[in-house]
Phi, psi and omega in degrees: 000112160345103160322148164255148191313144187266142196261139170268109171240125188287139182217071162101063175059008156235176188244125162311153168276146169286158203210112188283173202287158141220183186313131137006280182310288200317313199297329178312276193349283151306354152255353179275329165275337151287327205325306210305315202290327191259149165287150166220189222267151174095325175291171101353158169257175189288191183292287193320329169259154185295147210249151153312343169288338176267356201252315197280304166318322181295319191303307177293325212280329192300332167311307174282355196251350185291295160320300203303314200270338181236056171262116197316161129217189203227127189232170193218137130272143162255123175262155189210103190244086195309305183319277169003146150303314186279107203266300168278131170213155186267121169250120271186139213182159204215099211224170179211127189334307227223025166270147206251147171316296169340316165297299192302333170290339198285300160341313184301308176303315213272004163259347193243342185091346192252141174278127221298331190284352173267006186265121149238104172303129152234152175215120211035050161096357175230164209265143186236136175227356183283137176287344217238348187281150163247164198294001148310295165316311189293349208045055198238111193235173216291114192083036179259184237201100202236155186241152202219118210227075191280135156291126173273077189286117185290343202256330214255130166031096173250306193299336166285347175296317199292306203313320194268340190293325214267333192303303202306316171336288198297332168272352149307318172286327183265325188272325189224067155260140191325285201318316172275340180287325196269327166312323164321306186283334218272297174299030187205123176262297193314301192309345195276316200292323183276301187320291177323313192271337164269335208223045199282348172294314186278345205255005182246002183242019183304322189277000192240147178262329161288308208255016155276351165264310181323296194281291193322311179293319177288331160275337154315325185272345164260014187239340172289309182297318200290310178294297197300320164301335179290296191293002179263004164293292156326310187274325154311331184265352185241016164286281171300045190332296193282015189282143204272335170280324175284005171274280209315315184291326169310318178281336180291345202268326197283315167279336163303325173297312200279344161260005158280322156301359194251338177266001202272306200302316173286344162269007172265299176280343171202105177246017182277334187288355192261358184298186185249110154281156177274135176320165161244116204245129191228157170284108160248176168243120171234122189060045118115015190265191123275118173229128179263125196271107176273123184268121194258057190284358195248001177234142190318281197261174184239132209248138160241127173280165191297311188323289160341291191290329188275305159331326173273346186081017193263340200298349200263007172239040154278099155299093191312331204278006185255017198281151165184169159253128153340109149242154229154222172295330183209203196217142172194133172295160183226107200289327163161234208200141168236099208286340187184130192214163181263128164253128156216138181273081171119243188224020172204146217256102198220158195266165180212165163251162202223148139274128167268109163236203193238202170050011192274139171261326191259150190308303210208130172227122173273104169296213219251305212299333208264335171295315184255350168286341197228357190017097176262142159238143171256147278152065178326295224277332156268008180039070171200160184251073172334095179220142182043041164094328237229127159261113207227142204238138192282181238223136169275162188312332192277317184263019159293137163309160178259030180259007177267301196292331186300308200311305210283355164304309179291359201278129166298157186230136143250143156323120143266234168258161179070010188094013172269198179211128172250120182308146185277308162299319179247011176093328215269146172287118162240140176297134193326296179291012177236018181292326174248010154333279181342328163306325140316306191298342173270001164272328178284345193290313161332352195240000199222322189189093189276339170264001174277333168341289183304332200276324153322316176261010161282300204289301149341301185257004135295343172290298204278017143307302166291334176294324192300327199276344185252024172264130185263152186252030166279294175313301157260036141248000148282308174302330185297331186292334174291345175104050189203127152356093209315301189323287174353308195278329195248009154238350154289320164314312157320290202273348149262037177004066159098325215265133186297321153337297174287345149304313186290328214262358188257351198249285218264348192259000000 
């Protein structure tokens, strides 16, 4: 009988030793002394083999030390490219401890276009220029924040400057051509609509096609002088980076951007705050005269003017010994006091005392003492004046006196955006084309009261006469430097009778 040939059986990916035939006896034997060396299913493998767990350890550590020399980080830039439309954008980068700046300028180009000579890297406020450092050296670490500052290098590549220059053209031409914006305006009644109320100089030339290209082009060609006076600012101010005034002025330039955008945004998202509210005005009868009465909660007393008090038949009660002068916002004589006169509110009939003063635009003010002697309530939500039970409906925009709109003519302005004007007191927005309206309205109050006229409209044009001799021209090229307009700086000046602080605070706040 033929020996049989020795067999190979796989035993967890390894091979048994061939093992030739023998006896019965032998083989018991030889398996009671193998058992221990062989694997069996469910077990471990024996001593004599490498356990699969050590092959897998010997495997990894070269893995971990691997991890270790090539670990990313992830780093962010702001970039600020005055040239751009877009003055800030985030760029996001994948970097590694031992990439050297140079590299990293090189990164730069091929995600942004920007050329390593025009790049300054700042890191926490201080401009890093060694080339050769690497971001380890640098101290620069994983989720940090680096700011990128493009620069206009005159020497460096003018062919991609030629190359790049002409595209803002071609879309200028194409995105704002006049013809297609106003055929735009001509199909869009909202748009026409909107166009009226921010814009009434442009929105009243829809129909004529020359002279609606004419204003478009002349407010594009004054907002192209506005940017290029700007960037030859930026760029006078970045010859000198590390000069501690030209920081300042960089940073005043910076926050000016950021409240004309806090103003852009609210008259884009609320535009309600800018409108002028109107006072609150009710009908009363004093001595039997109609007088429309302004309620007032923010004044001690209720104020009569001499016109009023003589209309009422009251002025022959005026007590001289109560004569003094008024401070407040401004100062006005007080010719004296009317301890008790008849008022009715409503359907009732109440006594009241009056201060008769001078310098006052409104006829009668009801104050705080005629309010809170009767709890008086004003009533927003029912627009009424509660007083005893009694509702009296406040007076509508149409029947409020026009001594409110002379005031608000007379009221100082700043520039805003687009050619507008924001009242300095109230806030209100007015539109470009309604800037010079208001000059009518000041002929009429003559005809209601020819001698007080000349001297209202004397005074006006005597104030800024007098400011003009104390604005110094120290004063306006601080301001100009700040980033405001020569007009700006000498009607902020104006209206802040010389002092530059409050020109500033009036311009940028």
């Amino acid at each position: 009988m033929e020996p049989s040939k020795s067999k190979t059986t796989p035993i967890y990916g390894l091979e048994a030793m061939e093992v030739a035939p023998q006896s019965s006896s032998q083989n018991q034997n030889q398996n009671k002394t193998a058992q221990p060396s062989l694997p069996r299913r469910g077990s471990g493998p024996s001593q004599s083999i490498a356990p699969a767990s050590d092959y897998r350890r010997s495997s990894c550590v070269p893995r971990k030390k691997q991890t270790k020399t090539n670990a990313t980080m992830r780093i962010t830039l702001n970039i600020f490219n005055p040239q751009a439309g877009e003055q800030d954008s985030l760029l996001t980068l994948e970097i590694f401890p031992d990439m050297t700046l140079a590299t990293l300028r090189e990164s730069i180009q091929a995600e942004s276009t920007i050329p390593p000579t025009s790049q300054h890297i700042y890191h926490n406020g201080r401009l890093i220029s060694d080339d050769t450092q690497t971001m380890e050296q640098l101290q620069i670490a994983d989720g940090e924040m680096l700011a990128l500052h493009v620069r206009d290098m005159r020497g460096s590549t003018g062919v991609p400057e030629q190359a790049r220059r002409p595209q803002p053209r071609r879309q200028t031409r194409n995105e704002q051509d006049p013809e297609l914006i106003r055929l735009q305006i001509l199909g869009q009644p909202a748009l026409r609509q909107q166009l009226q109320s921010q814009h009434p100089e442009l929105a009243s030339a829809v129909e004529d096609p020359a002279r609606f290209a004419q204003i478009f082009l002349d407010s594009q060609n004054r907002e192209q002088r506005e940017r290029q006076e700007r960037q030859r600012e930026i760029e006078r101010l970045n010859d000198d980076p590390f000069n501690i005034e030209n920081q300042r002025k960089i940073e005043e330039m910076i926050r000016q951007e950021r409240v004309m955008e806090n103003l852009q945004n609210a008259m884009e998202h609320n535009p309600e705050v800018f409108g002028r509210v109107h006072m609150l005005y009710v009908d009363v009868e004093v001595n039997g005269h109609p007088v429309k009465a302004f309620v007032d909660s923010g004044a001690q007393a209720t104020i009569m003017s001499p016109s009023c008090a003589e209309a009422c038949g009251i002025m022959r009660l005026v007590d001289t010994r109560f004569a003094g002068v008024a401070r407040g916002v401004g100062t006005a004589n007080i010719i004296g006091r009317v301890h008790s006169a008849q008022i009715k509110i409503g359907n009732l009939f109440l006594p009241c005392s009056f201060t008769v003063m001078e310098g006052k635009s409104v006829d009668l003010l009801l104050g705080l003492d005629m309010l809170k002697r009767y709890q008086a309530t004003i009533d927003l939500a029912k627009d009424k004046l509660c007083i005893q039970g009694e509702e009296v409906p406040f007076l509508g925009e149409a029947e409020i006196p026009k001594e409110e709109e002379a005031a608000a003519v007379q009221e100082p302005t700043l520039p805003g955006p687009d050619g507008t004007t924001i009242g300095q007191r109230s806030g209100a927005v007015v539109p470009p084309g309604q800037q010079q309206q208001p000059a009518p309205a000041q002929a009429a109050p003559p005809a209601q009261a020819p001698v007080p006229a000349p001297q209202s409209q004397s005074q006006p044009a005597a104030q800024p006469a007098a400011p003009r001799t104390n604005i110094s021209p120290q004063a306006i090229e601080s301001l100009v430097s700040m980033g405001a307009t020569r007009e700006q700086a000498i009607q902020a000046l104006q209206a802040a009778d010389g002092n530059p602080d409050v020109a500033a605070s009036l311009i940028f706040f």
